[in-house]
C-alpha positions in Angstrom: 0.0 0.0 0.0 2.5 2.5 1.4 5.1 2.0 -2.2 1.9 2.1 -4.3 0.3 5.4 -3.0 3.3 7.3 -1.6 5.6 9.5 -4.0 8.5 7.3 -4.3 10.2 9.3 -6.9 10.6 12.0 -4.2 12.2 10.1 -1.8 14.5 8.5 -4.2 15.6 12.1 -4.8 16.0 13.1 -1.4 17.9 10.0 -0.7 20.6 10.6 -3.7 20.8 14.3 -2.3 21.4 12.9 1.6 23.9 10.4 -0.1 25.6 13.2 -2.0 25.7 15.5 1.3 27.0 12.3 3.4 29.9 12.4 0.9 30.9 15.7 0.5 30.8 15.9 4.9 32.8 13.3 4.8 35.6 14.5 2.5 35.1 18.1 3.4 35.2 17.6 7.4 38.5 14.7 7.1 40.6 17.6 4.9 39.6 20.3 7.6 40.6 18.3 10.3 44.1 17.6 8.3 44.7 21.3 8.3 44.2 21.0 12.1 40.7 23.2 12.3 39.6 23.3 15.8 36.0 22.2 16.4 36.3 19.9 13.2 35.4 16.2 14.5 34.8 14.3 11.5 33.3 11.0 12.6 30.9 12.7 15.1 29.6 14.7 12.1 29.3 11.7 9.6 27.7 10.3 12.1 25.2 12.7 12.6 24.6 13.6 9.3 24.3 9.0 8.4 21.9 9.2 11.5 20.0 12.6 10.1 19.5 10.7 7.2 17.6 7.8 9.2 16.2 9.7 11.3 15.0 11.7 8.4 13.4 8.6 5.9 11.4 7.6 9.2 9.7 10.8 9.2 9.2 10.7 5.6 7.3 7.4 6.2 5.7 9.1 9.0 4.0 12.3 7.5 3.0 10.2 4.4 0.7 7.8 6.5 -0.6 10.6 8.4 -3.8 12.9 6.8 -1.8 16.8 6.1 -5.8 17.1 7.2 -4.7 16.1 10.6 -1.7 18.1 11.0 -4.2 20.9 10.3 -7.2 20.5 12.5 -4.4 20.5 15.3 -2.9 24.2 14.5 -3.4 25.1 18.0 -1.1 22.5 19.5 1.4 24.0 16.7 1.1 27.2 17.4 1.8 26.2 21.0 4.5 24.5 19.7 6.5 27.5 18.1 5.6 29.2 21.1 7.9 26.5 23.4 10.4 26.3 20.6 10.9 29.9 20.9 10.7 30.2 24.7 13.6 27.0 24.7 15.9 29.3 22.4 15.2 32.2 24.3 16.0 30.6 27.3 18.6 27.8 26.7 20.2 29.2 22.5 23.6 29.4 21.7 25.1 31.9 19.3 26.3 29.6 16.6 29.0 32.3 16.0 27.4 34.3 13.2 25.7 36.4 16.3 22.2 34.7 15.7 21.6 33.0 18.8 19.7 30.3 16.9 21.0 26.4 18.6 19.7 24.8 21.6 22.4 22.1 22.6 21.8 19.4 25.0 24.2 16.5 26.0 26.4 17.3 22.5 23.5 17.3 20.7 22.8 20.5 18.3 18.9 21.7 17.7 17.6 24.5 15.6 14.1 24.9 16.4 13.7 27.7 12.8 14.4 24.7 10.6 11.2 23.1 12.8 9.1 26.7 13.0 9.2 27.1 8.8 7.6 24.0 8.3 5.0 24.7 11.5 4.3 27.9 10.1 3.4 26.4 6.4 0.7 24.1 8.1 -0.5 26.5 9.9 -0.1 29.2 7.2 -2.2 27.0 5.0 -4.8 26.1 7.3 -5.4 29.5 8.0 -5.8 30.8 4.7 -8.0 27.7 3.2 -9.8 28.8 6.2 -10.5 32.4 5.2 -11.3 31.1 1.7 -13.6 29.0 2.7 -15.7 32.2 4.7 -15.3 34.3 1.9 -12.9 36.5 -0.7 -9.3 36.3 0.6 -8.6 39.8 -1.3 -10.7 41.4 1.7 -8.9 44.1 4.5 -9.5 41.7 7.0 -9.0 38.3 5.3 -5.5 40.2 4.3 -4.9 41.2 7.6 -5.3 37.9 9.7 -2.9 36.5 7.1 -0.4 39.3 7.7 -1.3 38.7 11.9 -0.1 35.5 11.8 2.9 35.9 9.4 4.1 39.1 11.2 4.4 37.7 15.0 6.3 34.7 14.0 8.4 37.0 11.9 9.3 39.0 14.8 9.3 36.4 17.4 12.5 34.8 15.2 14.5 38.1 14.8 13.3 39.3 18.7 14.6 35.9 19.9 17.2 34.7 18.3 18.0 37.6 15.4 18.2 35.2 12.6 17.5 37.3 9.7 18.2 34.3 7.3 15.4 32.4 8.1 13.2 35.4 9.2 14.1 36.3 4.9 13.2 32.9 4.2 9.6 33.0 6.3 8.8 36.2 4.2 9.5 34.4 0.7 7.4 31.8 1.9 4.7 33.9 3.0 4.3 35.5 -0.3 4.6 32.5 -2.5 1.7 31.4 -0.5 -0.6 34.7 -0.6 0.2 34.5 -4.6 -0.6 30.3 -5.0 -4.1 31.6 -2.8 -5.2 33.9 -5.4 -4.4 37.2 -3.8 -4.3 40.0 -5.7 -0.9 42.4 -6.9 -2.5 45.3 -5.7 -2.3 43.6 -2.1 1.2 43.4 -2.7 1.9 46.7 -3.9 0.1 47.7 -0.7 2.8 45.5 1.3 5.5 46.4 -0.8 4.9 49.8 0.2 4.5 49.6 3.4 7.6 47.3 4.1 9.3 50.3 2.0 8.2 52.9 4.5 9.5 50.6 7.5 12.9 50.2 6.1 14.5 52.9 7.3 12.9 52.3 11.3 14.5 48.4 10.8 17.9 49.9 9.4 18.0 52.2 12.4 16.7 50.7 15.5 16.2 46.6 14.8 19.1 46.1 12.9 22.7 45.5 14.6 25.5 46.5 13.1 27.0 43.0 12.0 24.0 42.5 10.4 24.0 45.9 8.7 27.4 45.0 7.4 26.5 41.4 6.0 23.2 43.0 4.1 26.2 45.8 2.1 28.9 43.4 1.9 27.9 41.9 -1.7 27.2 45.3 -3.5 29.5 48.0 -1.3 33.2 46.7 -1.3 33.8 49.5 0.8 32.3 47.7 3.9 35.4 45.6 3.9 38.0 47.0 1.4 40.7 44.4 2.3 38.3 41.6 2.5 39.7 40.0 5.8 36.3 40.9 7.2 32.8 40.7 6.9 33.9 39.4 3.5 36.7 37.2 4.4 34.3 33.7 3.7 32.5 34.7 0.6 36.7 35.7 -1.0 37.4 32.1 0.3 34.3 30.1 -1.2 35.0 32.1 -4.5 38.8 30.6 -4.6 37.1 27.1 -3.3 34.5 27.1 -6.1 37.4 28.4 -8.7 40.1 25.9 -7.5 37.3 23.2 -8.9 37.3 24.1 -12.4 35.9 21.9 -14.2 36.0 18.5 -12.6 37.8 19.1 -9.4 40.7 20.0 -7.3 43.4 17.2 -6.6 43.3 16.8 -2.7 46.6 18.1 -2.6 46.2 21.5 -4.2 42.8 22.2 -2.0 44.0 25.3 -0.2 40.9 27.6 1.4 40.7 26.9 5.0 37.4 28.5 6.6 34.7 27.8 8.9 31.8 26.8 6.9 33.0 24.4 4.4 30.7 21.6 5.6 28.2 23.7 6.3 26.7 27.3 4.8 29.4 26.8 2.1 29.2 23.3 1.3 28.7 24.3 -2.4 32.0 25.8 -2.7 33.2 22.9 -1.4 31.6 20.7 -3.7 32.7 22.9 -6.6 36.1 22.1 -5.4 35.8 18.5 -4.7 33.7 17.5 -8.4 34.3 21.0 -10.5 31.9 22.5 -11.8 30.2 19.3 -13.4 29.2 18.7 -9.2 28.1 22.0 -8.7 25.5 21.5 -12.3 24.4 17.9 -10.4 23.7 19.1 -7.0 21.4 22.6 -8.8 19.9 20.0 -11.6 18.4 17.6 -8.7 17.6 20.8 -6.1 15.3 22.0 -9.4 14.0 18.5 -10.0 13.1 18.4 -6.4 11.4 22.3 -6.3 9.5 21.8 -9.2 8.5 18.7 -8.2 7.1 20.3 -5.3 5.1 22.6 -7.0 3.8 20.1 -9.5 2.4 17.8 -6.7 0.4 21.1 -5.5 -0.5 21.9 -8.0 -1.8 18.8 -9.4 -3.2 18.5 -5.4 -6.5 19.8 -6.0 -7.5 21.4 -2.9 -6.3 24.6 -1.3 -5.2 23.1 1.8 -2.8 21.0 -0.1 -1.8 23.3 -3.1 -0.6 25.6 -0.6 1.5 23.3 1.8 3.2 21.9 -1.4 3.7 25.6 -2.8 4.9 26.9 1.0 7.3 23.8 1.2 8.7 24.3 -2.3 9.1 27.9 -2.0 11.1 27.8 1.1 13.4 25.0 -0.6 13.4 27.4 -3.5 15.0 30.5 -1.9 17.4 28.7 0.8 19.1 27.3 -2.7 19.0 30.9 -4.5 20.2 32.8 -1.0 22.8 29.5 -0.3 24.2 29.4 -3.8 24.4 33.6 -3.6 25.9 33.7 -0.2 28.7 31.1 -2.3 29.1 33.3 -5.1 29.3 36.0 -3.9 25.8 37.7 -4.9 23.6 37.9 -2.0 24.8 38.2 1.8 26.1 35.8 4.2 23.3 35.5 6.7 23.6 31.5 7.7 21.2 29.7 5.5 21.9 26.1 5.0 21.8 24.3 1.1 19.0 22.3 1.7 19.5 18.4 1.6 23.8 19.0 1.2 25.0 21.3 4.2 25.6 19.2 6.7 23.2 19.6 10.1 21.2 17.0 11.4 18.5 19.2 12.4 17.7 20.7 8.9 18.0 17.2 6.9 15.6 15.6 9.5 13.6 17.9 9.0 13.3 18.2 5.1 12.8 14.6 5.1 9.8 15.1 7.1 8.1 18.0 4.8 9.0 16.0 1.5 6.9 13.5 3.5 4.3 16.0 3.8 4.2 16.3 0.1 4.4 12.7 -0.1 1.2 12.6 2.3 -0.8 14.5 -0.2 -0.1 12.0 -2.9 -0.9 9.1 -0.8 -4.8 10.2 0.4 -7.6 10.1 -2.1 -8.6 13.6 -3.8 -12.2 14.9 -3.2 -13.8 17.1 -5.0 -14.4 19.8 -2.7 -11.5 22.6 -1.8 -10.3 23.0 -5.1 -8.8 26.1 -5.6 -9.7 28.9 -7.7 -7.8 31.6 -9.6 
């Protein structure tokens, strides 16, 4: 029953991704720890990123059995859920060095509840707004409001709490890829866009640190760091990683940039550098297989509920790949967001595995007629 109804093709994907990922940790962390970087334990981190992996196809398994129906009649208990994430990390989060205090670690064991609050907020996101369809036109002032509500205070809650602008950006793609898969329409946008316009210069001022200020102007104002043993000391370094590469990869023995973030935020550059750039076209050919795959199962969903969790979970897979890439390349800022299914990070692969099983879930249960979306 389970290999007949459940999308299979998707978790065949995710699995050569996590393979992939397992591979590239494993080579990137065991050269680290050969140029004696501190902090670098390789075996733990294979470990942890084998186990992810496990952990991860159990979940998958998981959220395909269960009704996405069911994970949305219980919003409340999710909701209450972010709530206790957020109070943990408020309470008990480490600064992961890049001054967003975004891990809760317990007995050696590393935790980051935003990877767990994007997907919460998609169910709930979608719940809310099949809702507000359901009652009436979603273009109304207060249909657009209670959307806004809900997408506002977990936006702020993440950059109050833990200041992690990368997935606070991340939230806000997701948020509008979901208003525009609803039906909303531009001029609600234009409205937002305007608004958020106005605001910019409050954020810049009073919500923004410094560091963070510095990281947004990095890419596009040289004079931020003019030597470039700064703020933009690790995008110079996963430039020279990616270029070393070439066109099928660096020998080990000519692999020279040694940074913090190889096997994680810059795993690309790392892959560049291990496979060329013929690893770098595999890794964004299966990341676009996977995201339009995403957006095809919504869209093929036939119900709002479901169109929108598939469009909120591909969107969000969607811009950590164009910000991750960027940060590597040196076209959008370094603000610590992860390559989904390669960086390595228990925490965020677990948890990937679980929303492709999600999507999975909307495959596997039978398709009424009702709830189909309208445009």
């Amino acid at each position: 029953m389970f290999f007949q109804r459940a999308d299979i093709f998707l978790l065949v994907l995710c699995l050569i991704c996590a393979v992939i990922s397992v591979i590239a940790v494993y080579h990137t962390t065991h050269w680290l720890a050969d140029q004696n970087v501190r902090a670098i334990t390789p075996t733990k981190m294979v470990i942890v990123q084998v186990f992810s992996v496990f952990l991860g196809i159990g979940a998958f398994v998981l959220f395909t059995i269960i009704d996405p129906d069911i994970l949305g009649e219980q919003w409340k208990w999710l909701v209450l859920m972010i709530v206790l994430l957020l109070a943990a990390l408020f309470v008990f989060g480490e600064d992961d060095g890049t001054g967003n205090k975004s891990w809760i670690r317990f007995l050696g064991i590393g935790i980051q509840p935003s990877e767990i609050i994007k997907i919460l907020y998609i169910i709930i996101s979608a719940k809310q707004m099949t809702a507000l369809r359901q009652k009436g036109d979603v273009n109304s002032f207060f249909a657009v409001v209670q959307m806004a509500a809900v997408f506002g205070a977990v936006f702020l809650a993440i950059m109050v709490v833990s200041s992690d602008l990368g997935n606070a950006i991340i939230l806000l793609a997701i948020f509008l890829v979901m208003l525009f898969a609803l039906g909303v329409k531009l001029y609600w946008f234009a409205i937002g866009g305007a608004a958020v316009a106005a605001m910019i210069p409050l954020a810049w001022n009073y919500v923004l640190k410094d560091y963070q200020k510095k990281r947004l102007l990095a890419p596009y104002d040289e004079s931020v760091d003019p030597d470039g043993w700064g703020i933009r000391w690790q995008t110079t370094q996963s430039k020279f990683t990616l270029a070393s590469g070439r066109l099928t990869g660096a020998d080990p023995g000519h692999r020279e940039t040694v940074f913090t973030g190889k096997h994680t935020d810059f795993i690309f550059s790392s892959i560049g550098e291990m496979w060329g750039m013929i690893g770098c076209l595999i890794v964004l050919t299966l990341l676009m297989i996977l995201i339009i795959h995403c957006f095809r199962a919504g869209f093929k969903a036939g119900r709002t509920y479901d169109t929108l969790l598939c469009v909120g979970i591909g969107a969000a897979i969607a811009f950590q790949t164009f910000i991750n890439v960027g940060m590597c390349i040196g076209i959008t800022p370094v603000i610590g967001i992860a390559l989904p299914f390669f960086s390595y990070g228990g925490s965020s692969m677990a948890t990937l595995f679980a929303a492709m099983g999600i999507i999975s879930g909307v495959k596997f249960k039978p398709k009424p007629e009702r709830f189909i979306i309208q445009y």
